[in-house]
C-alpha positions as CSV (number, residue, x, y, z in Angstrom):
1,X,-15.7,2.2,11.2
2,X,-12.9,1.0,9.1
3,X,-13.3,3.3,6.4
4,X,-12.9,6.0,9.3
5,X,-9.6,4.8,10.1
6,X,-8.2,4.0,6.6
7,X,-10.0,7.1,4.8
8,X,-6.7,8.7,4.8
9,X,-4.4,6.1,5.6
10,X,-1.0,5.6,3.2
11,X,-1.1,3.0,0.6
12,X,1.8,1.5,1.5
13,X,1.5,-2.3,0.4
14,X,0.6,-2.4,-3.0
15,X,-1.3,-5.5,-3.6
16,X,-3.6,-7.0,-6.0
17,X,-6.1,-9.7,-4.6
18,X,-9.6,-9.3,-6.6
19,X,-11.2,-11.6,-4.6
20,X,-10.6,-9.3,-1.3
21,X,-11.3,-5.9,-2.7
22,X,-14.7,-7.0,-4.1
23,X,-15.8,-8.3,-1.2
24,X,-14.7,-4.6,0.9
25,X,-16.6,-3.1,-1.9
26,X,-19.9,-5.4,-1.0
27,X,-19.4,-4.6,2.2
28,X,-19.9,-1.0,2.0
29,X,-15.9,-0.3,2.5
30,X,-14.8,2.7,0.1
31,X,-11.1,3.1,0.6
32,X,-8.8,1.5,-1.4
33,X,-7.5,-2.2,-1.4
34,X,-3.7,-1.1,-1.0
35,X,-4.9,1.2,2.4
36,X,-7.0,-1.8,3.7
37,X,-3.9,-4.1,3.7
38,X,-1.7,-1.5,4.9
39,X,-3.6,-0.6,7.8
40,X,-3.7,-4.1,8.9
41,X,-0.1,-4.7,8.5
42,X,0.8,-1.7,10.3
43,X,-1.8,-2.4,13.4
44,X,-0.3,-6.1,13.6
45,X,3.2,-4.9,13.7
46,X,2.5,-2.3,15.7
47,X,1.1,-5.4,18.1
48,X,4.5,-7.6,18.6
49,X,5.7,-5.0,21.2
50,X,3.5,-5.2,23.7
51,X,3.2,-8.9,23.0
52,X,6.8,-9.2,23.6
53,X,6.3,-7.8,26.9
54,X,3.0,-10.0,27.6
55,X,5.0,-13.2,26.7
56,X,7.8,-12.2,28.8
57,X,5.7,-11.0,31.8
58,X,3.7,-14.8,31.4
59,X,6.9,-16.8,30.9
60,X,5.6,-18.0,27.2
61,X,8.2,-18.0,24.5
62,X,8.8,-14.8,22.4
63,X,7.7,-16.8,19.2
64,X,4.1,-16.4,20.4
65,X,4.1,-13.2,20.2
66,X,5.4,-13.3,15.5
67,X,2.4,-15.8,15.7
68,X,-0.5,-13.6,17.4
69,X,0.7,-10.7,14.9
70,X,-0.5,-12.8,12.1
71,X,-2.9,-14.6,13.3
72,X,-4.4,-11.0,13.3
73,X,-3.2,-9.9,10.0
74,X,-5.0,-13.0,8.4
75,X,-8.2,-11.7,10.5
76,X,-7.8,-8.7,8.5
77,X,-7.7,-10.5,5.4
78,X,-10.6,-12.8,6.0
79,X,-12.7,-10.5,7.9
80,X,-14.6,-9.3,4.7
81,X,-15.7,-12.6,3.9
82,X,-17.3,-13.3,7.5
83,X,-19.2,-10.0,7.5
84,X,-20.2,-10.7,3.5
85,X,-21.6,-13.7,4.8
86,X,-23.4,-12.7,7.5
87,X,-25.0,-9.9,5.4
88,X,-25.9,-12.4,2.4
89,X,-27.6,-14.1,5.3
90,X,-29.6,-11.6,6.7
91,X,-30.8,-10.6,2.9
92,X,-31.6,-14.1,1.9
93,X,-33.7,-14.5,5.3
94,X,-36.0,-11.5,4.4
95,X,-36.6,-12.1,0.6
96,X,-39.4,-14.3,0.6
97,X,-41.6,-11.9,2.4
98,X,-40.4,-9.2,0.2
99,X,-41.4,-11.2,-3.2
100,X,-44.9,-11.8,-1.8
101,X,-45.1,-8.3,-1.1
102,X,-44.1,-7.4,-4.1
103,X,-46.3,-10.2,-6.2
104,X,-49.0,-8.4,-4.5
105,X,-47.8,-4.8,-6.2
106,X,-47.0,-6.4,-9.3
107,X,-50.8,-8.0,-9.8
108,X,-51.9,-4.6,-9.7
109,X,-50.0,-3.1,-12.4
110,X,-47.9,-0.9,-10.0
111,X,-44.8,1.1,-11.6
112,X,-41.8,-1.1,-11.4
113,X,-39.3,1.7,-9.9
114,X,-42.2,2.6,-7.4
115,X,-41.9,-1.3,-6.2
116,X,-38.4,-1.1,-5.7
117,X,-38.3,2.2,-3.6
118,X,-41.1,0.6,-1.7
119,X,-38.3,-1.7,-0.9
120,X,-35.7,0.6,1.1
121,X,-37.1,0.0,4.1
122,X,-36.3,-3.5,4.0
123,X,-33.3,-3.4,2.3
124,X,-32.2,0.3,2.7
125,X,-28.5,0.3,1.9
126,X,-28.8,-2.2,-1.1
127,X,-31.8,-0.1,-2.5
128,X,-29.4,3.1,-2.2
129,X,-27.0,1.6,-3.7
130,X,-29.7,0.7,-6.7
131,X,-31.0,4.2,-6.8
132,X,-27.7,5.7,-7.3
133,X,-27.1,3.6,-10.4
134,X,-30.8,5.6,-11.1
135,X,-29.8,8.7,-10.9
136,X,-26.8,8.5,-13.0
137,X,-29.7,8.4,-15.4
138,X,-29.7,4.9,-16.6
139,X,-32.8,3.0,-16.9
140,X,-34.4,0.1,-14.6
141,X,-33.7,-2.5,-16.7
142,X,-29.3,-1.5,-17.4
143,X,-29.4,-0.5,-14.1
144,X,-30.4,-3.9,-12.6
145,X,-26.7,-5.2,-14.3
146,X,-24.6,-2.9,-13.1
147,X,-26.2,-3.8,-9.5
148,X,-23.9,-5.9,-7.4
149,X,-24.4,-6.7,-3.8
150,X,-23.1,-9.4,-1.0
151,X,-26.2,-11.6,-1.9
152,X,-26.6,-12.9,-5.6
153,X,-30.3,-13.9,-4.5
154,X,-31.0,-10.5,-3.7
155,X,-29.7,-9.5,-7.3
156,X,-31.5,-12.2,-9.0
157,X,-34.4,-11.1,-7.2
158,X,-34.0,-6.9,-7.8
159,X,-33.7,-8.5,-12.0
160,X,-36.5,-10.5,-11.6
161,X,-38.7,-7.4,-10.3
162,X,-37.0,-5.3,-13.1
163,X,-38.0,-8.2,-15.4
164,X,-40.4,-10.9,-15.0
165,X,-43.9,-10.7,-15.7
166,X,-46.7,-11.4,-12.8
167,X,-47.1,-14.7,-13.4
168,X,-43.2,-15.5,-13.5
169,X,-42.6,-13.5,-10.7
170,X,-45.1,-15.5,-8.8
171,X,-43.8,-18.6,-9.6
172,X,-40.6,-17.2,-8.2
173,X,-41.5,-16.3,-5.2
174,X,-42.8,-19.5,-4.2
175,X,-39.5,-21.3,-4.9
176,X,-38.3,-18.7,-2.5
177,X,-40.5,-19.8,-0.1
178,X,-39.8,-23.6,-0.5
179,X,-35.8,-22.4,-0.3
180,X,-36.0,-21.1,3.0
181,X,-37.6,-23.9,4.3
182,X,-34.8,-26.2,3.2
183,X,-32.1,-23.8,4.4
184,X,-34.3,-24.2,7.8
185,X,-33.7,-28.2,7.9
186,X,-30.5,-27.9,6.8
187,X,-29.7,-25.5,9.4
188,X,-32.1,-27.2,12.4
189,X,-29.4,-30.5,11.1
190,X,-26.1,-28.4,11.9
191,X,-27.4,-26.7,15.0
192,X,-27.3,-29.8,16.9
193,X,-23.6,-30.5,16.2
194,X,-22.5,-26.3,16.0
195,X,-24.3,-26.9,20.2
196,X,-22.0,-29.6,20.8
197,X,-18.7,-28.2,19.5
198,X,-19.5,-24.8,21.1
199,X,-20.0,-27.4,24.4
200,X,-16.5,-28.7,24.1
201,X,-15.2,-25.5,23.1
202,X,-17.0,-23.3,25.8
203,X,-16.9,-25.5,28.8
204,X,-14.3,-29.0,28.2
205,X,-11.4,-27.4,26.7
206,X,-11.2,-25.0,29.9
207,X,-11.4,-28.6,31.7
208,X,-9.0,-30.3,30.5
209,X,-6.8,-27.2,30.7
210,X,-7.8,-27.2,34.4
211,X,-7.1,-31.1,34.9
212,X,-3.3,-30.1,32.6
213,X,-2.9,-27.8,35.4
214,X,-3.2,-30.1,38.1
215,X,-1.4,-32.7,36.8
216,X,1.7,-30.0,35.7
217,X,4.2,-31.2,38.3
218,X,4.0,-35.2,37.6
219,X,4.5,-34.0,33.9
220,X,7.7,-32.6,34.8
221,X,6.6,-29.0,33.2
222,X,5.9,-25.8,35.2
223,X,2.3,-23.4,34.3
224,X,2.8,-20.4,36.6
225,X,-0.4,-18.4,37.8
226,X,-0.3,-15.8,35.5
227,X,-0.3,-18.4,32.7
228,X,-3.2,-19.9,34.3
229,X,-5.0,-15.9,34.9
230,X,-4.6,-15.6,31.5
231,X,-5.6,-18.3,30.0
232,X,-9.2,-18.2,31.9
233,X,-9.5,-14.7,31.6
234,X,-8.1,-14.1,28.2
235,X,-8.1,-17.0,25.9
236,X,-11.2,-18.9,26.9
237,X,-13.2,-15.8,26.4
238,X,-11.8,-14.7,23.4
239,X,-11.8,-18.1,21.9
240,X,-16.2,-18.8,22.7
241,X,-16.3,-15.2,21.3
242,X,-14.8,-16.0,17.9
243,X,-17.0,-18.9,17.8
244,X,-20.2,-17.0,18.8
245,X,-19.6,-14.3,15.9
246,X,-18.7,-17.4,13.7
247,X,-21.8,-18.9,13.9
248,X,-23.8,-15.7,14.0
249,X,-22.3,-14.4,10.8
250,X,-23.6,-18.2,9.6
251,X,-26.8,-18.9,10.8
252,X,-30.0,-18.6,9.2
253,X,-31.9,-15.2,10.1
254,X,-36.1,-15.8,10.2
């Protein structure tokens, strides 16, 4: 959808961060850096109006309003590395299946490129993206290095079906296996405490807010309904959303 928007957009920002463009690249963005940033810029400024007339409609201080404009130009900036995440995540969680289908192609002698396309279905953008590098007319094994994708175990494991022998290969896919189930304790370890900050996040914080409320006057500060309205209806939601899609783009896919 981005590259959509910012197909044609002007490069007005010209900016160099190498860390940011490769990761638009993994994610499958094809415009340029320089429109990336620009677009953001201009979609955050283009924001501090109508927050101006939000803060003045709910009585909260004009300041608020430079402050949400980048909060959501730095969610711009580090919204490649969430969704590179979360699609690192969702390779790693299907590779130990694929080596042991491929360990079963590999014992009977099957052509190596054949394995691979076998593959797309599982993995159909990253195989594309593989196949392209194919067609330019390079073979499997130069190929395999110019591969890059959001997962360096998926391109260790494309090398090691370019390269290892059955018996490697084998060996390989069983550390896979024995990988995932320690990613599984791991993550069956943070769940616990990711439930119980969601808990203070999804149901005290709105509490205490509530109690902050109640106790406004003998505090000697005024929260006027609308603050209150948006707040509940605004914030709060927004805030267990961005903690949802923070801990989707993190978790461990089975």
């Amino acid at each position: 959808m981005l590259n959509k928007f910012t197909a044609n957009f002007p490069q007005l920002l010209p900016i160099t961060d190498k860390n940011l463009e490769k990761n638009l690249q993994l994610i499958g963005y094809s415009s340029s850096l320089s429109a990336y940033v620009s677009f953001a810029a201009i979609v955050s400024i283009l924001l501090v109006p109508l927050l101006l007339v939000a803060c003045n409609l709910l009585d909260f201080p004009n300041y608020f309003a430079i402050i949400a404009a980048i909060i959501c130009f730095e969610s711009f900036l580090f919204y490649p590395q969430l969704q590179k995440q979360r699609i690192q995540n969702e390779l790693d969680a299907r590779l130990p299946l694929a080596a042991q289908l491929v360990s079963a192609d590999l014992a009977t002698h099957s052509n190596r490129e054949d394995i691979i396309a076998s593959m797309r279905e599982s993995f159909p953008t990253q195989i594309e993206k593989l196949s392209k590098i194919l067609r330019k007319g390079y073979p499997l094994n130069i190929a395999v290095e110019y591969f890059d994708s959001p997962s360096t175990n998926f391109k260790s494991f494309v090398k090691n079906v370019a390269h290892s022998p059955f018996e490697e290969f084998e060996k390989y896919s069983n550390e896979l296996i024995e990988e995932q189930k320690n990613k599984y304790k791991i993550f069956q370890a943070k769940s616990n405490l990711l439930g119980m900050i969601f808990i203070s996040v999804s149901a005290i914080l709105p509490a205490f807010f509530s109690a902050l409320v109640l106790l406004a006057n003998l505090l000697q500060f005024a929260i006027t309904p609308l603050q209150v309205l948006f707040c509940f209806a605004i914030v709060f939601p927004a805030i267990d959303l961005l903690f949802i899609y923070y801990l989707e783009s993190n978790a461990v896919n089975w």
